[in-house]
C-alpha positions in Angstrom: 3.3 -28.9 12.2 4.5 -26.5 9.2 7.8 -25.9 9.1 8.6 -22.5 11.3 10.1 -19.4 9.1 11.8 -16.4 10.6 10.2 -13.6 11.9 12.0 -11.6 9.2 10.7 -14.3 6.7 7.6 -13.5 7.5 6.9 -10.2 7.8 8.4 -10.3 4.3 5.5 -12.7 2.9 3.4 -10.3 4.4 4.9 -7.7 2.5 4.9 -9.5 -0.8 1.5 -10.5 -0.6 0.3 -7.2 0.1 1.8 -5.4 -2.8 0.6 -8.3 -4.6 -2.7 -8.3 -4.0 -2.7 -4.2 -4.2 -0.3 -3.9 -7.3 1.9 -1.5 -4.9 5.3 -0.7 -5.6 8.3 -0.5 -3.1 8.4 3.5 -3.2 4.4 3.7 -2.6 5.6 1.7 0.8 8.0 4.2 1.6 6.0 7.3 1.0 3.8 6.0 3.4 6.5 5.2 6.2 7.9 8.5 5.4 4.8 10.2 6.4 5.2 9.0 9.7 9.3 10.2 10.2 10.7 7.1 8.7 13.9 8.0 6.5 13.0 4.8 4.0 13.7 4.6 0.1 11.9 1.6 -2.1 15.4 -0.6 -1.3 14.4 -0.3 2.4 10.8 -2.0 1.4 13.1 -4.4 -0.6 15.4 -5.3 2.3 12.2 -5.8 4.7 10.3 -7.4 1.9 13.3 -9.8 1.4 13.9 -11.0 4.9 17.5 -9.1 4.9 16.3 -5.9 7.2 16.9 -5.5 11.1 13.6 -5.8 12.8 13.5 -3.2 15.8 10.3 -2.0 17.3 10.5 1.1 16.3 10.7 -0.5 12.3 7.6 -2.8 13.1 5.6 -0.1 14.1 6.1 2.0 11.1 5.8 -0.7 9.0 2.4 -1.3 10.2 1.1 2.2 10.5 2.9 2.0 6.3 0.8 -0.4 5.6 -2.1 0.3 7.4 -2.2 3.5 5.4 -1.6 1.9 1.7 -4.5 -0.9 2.5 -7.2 1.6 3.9 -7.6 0.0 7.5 -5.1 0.0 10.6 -3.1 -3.6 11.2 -1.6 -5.3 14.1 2.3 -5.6 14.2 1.3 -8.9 14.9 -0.2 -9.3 11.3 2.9 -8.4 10.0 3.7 -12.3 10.6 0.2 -13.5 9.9 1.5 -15.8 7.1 3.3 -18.1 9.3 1.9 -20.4 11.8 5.3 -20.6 13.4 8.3 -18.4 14.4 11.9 -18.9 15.0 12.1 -16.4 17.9 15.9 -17.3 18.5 18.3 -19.5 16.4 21.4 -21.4 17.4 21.6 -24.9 19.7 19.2 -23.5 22.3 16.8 -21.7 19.2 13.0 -21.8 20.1 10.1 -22.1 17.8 6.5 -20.4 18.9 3.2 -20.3 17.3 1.3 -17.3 16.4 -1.0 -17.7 19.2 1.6 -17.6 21.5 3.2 -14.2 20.1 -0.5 -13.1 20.3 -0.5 -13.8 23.9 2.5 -12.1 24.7 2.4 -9.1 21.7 -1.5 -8.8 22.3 -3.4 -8.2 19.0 -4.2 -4.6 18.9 -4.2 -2.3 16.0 -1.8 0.2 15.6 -2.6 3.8 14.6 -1.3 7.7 14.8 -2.9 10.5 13.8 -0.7 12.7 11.8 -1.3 16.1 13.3 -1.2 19.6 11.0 2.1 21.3 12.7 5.2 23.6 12.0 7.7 21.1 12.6 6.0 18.6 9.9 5.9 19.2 6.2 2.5 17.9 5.6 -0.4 18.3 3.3 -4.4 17.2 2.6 -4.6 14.5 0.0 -6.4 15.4 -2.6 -10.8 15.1 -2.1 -12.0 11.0 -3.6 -13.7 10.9 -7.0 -17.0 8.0 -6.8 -14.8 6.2 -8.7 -11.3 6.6 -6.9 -13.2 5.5 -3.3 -15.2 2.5 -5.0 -11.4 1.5 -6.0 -10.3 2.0 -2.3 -12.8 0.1 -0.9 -12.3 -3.1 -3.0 -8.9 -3.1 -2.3 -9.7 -3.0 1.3 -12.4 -5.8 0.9 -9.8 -7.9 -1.2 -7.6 -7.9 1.8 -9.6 -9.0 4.3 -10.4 -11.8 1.4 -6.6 -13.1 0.8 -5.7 -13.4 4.6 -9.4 -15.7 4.9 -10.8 -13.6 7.0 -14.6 -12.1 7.0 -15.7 -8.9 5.2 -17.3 -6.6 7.6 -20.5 -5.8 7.1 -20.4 -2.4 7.8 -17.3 -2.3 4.6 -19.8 -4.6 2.4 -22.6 -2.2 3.0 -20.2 1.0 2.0 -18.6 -0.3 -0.6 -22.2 -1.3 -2.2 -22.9 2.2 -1.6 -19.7 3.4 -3.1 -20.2 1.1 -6.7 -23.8 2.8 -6.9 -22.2 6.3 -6.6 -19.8 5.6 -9.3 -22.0 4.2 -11.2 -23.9 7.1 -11.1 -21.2 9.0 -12.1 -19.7 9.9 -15.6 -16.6 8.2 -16.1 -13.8 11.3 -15.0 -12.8 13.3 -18.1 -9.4 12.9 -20.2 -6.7 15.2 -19.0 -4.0 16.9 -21.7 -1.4 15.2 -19.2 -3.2 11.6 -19.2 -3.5 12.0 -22.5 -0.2 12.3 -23.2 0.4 9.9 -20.8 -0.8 7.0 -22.3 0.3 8.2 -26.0 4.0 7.4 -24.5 2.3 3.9 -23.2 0.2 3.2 -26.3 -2.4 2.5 -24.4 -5.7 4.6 -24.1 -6.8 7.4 -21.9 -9.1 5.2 -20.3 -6.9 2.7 -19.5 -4.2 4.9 -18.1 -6.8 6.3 -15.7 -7.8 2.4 -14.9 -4.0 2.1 -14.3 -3.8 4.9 -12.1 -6.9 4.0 -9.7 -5.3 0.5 -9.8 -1.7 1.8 -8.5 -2.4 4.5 -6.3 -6.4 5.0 -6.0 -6.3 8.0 -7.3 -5.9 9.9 -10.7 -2.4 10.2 -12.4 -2.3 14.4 -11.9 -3.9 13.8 -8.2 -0.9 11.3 -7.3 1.4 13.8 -9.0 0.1 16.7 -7.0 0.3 14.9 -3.3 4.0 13.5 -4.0 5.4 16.7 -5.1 3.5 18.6 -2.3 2.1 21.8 -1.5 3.0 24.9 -3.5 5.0 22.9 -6.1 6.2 24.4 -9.0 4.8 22.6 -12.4 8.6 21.9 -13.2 8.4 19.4 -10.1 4.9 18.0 -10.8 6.6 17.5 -14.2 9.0 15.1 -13.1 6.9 13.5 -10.7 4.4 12.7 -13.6 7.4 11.0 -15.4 8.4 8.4 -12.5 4.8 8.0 -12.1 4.8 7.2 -16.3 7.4 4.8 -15.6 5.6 2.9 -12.8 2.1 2.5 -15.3 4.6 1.5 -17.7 6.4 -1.5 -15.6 2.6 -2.7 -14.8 1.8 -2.7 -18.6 4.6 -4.4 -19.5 3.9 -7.4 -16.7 0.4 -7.6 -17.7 1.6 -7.6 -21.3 4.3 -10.6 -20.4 1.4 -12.6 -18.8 -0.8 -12.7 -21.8 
């Protein structure tokens, strides 16, 4: 039997792994659990992602419906834990140890979802519409995380994302903005790359990302300075692939 890790341990991994595998960062987490009420900053993710948060329900939930969103398919609260085979569930003399199968058993395994609803008391807004490109991106993320955690592609996701890397091949490759230009001139790194950098952080293109975090009616003052913490994220990835060369 593996050695059992907390709960807090574990959801964690989970979180680790995921932004891993993604190439999220901490404040891409927290967008996502603020769209569902949650009052979280990228040192929340790093507290949860670090074993060093409180775990209520109420945090569990929105941590799965957070990263549900970011990975492009709903998750179980129970997956949150899916990288340990057992749990300390209480510590101390009299601590227990269960399995996942047992939390399974008792949690069931469902998957958890919410549909943000349009309304006056929430400050919402559409994301911006998919380029072939931007949902061919998506949709190998998704597959990629079914492939870490060992578990099956569906076939109904194989057969759309085959259908996706046909559209996109189909399509020109999207043209160079002024802003990505300048952009990557501040990297040194091309247009095209910047874009690839983009698609590879957020699924979507640098002025789209820009647009959806400022919000509606944004003045271009405010997408400004979005665009330059959004400069600064491309630029911590470039400088980790860089170091790994």
């Amino acid at each position: 039997m593996k050695e059992a890790e907390s709960f807090p341990a574990a959801v964690g991994a989970y979180i680790a792994n995921t932004r891993a595998v993604l190439g999220l960062t901490l404040d891409q987490i927290a967008q996502a659990a603020r769209l569902y009420g949650a009052n979280w900053s990228p040192s929340s993710v790093r507290n949860l992602e670090r074993g060093q948060a409180s775990l209520t329900l109420p945090t569990l939930i929105v941590l799965a419906l957070a990263l549900g969103r970011v990975q492009g398919r709903p998750i179980s609260v129970l997956e949150l834990c899916s990288t340990a085979e057992n749990l300390v569930l209480t510590e101390g003399d009299a601590g227990i140890v269960v399995s996942r199968e047992w939390l399974e058993a008792v949690l069931g395994n469902e998957t958890v979802t919410y549909d943000l609803q349009l309304s006056a008391d929430f400050d919402t807004h559409e994301e911006p519409a998919e380029s072939p490109h931007t949902r061919a991106k998506r949709l190998e993320q998704k597959r990629n995380m079914y492939l870490v955690n060992g578990r099956d592609v569906p076939k109904e996701l194989s057969d759309e994302l085959f259908r996706a890397l046909d559209d996109a091949r189909k399509t020109p490759p999207e043209p160079v903005t002024l802003a990505e230009k300048r952009a990557a001139d501040k990297l040194s790194i091309t247009p095209l790359e910047l874009q690839r950098y983009a698609l590879r952080l957020w699924g979507r293109a640098l002025e789209a990302e820009s647009a959806f975090r400022a919000g509606d009616g944004s003045s271009p003052q405010a997408r400004g300075r979005i665009t330059r913490v959004l400069v600064d994220e491309i630029r911590k990835v470039v400088d980790r692939d860089v170091s790994r060369t």
